[in-house]
DRENLO-718634 format. One record per residue (C-alpha): residue in one letter; x, y, z. Coordinates in steps of 0.1 Angstrom, whole numbers, padded with zeros to 4 digits, always signed. Layout:
REM DRENLO-718634
AXYZ ...
REM end
This chain:
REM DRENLO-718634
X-0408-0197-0018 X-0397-0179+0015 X-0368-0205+0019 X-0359-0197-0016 X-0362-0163-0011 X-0339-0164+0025 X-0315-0183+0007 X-0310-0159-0024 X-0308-0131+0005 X-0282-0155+0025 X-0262-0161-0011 X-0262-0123-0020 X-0247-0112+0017 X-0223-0136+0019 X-0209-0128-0014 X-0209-0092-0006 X-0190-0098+0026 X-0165-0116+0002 X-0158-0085-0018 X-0154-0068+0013 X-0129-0091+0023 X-0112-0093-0006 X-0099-0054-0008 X-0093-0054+0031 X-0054-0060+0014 X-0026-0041+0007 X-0028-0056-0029 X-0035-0031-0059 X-0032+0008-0069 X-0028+0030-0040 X-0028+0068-0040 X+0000+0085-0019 X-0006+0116-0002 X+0021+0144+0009 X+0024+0149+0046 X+0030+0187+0044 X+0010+0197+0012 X-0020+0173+0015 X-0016+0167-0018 X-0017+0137-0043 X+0020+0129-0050 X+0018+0094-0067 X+0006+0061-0073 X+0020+0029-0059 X+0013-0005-0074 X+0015-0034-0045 X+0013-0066-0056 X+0019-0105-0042 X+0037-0132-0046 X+0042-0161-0030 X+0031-0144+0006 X+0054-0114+0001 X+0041-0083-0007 X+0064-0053-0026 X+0052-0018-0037 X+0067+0001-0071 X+0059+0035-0078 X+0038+0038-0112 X+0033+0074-0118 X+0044+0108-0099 X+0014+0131-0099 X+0035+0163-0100 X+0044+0167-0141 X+0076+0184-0130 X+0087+0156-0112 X+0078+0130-0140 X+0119+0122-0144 X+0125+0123-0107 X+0156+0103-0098 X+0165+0088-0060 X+0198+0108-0056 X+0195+0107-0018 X+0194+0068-0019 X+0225+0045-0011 X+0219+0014-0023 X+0217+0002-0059 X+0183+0022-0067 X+0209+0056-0062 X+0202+0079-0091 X+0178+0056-0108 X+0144+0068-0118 X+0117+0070-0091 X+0089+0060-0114 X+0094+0019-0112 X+0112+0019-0083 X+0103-0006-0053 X+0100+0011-0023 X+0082-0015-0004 X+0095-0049-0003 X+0098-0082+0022 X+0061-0077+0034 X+0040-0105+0048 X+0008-0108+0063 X+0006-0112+0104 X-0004-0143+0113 X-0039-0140+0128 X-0038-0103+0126 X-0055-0075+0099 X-0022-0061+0092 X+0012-0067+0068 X+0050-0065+0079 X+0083-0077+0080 X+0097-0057+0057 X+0107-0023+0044 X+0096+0012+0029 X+0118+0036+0008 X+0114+0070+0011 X+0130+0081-0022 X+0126+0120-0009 X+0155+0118+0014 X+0167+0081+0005 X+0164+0067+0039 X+0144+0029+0047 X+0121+0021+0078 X+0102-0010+0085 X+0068-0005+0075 X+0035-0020+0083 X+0001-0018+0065 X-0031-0019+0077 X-0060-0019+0055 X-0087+0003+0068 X-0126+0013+0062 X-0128-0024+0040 X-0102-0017+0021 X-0107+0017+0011 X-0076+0031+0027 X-0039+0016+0036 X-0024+0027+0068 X+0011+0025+0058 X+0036+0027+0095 X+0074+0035+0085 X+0091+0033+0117 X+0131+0029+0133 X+0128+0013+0171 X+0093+0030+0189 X+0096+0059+0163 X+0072+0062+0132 X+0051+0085+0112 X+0018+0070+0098 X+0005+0083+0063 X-0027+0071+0049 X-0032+0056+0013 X-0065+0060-0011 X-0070+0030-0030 X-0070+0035-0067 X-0084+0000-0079 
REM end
């Protein structure tokens, strides 16, 4: 009875800790908050395929901006709407490391792309997302959604 009993207890953690595991990715719906304002400003879908991970904007939180459009961008997303937009593509996961990179963030406020890199945090709870150009970056932290 007590080996059955350690054994239940053994099965139960272990399959906790692979939950945990499991959200400690960029994968699913992440909540974006505004540097400046603190507040919620919208929600980004990153999903996987095939090792590479890309991000699309499903839904500005500010009603006024609901038909926002990138008109700062320069690419082929210019003037298109920023609701289903990628803004995160090319990402992989590091090798041996808790962390994503290798490709690139949209800002669609001023149109510009950085290399990004993002770090799950607190078991998944939170994505540190790193946009940076050479040894200069700006952090912002993500809520996770689902």
């Amino acid at each position: 009875m007590k080996k059955l009993l350690s054994t239940a207890l053994l099965t139960a953690a272990c399959a906790l800790a692979g939950s945990a595991f499991a959200q400690a990715t960029p994968v699913g719906l992440w909540k974006t908050i505004d540097d400046d304002t603190k507040q919620e400003k919208s929600l980004v879908r990153i999903t996987e395929s095939g090792g590479v991970v890309t991000g699309k904007i499903e839904k500005l939180l500010d009603p006024s901006k609901a038909d926002a459009k990138c008109d700062k961008c320069t690419d082929a997303r210019k003037d298109q709407p920023v609701v289903g937009m990628t803004i995160i593509n090319g990402v992989k996961k590091h090798s041996d490391e808790a962390y994503w990179e290798g490709g690139q963030i949209l800002d669609p406020n001023n149109g510009k792309t950085y290399k990004v890199r993002l770090t799950p945090k607190d078991g998944g709870k939170t994505l540190e997302v790193r946009g940076f150009i050479g040894f200069l970056y700006r952090n912002q932290t993500w809520q996770r959604v689902e």
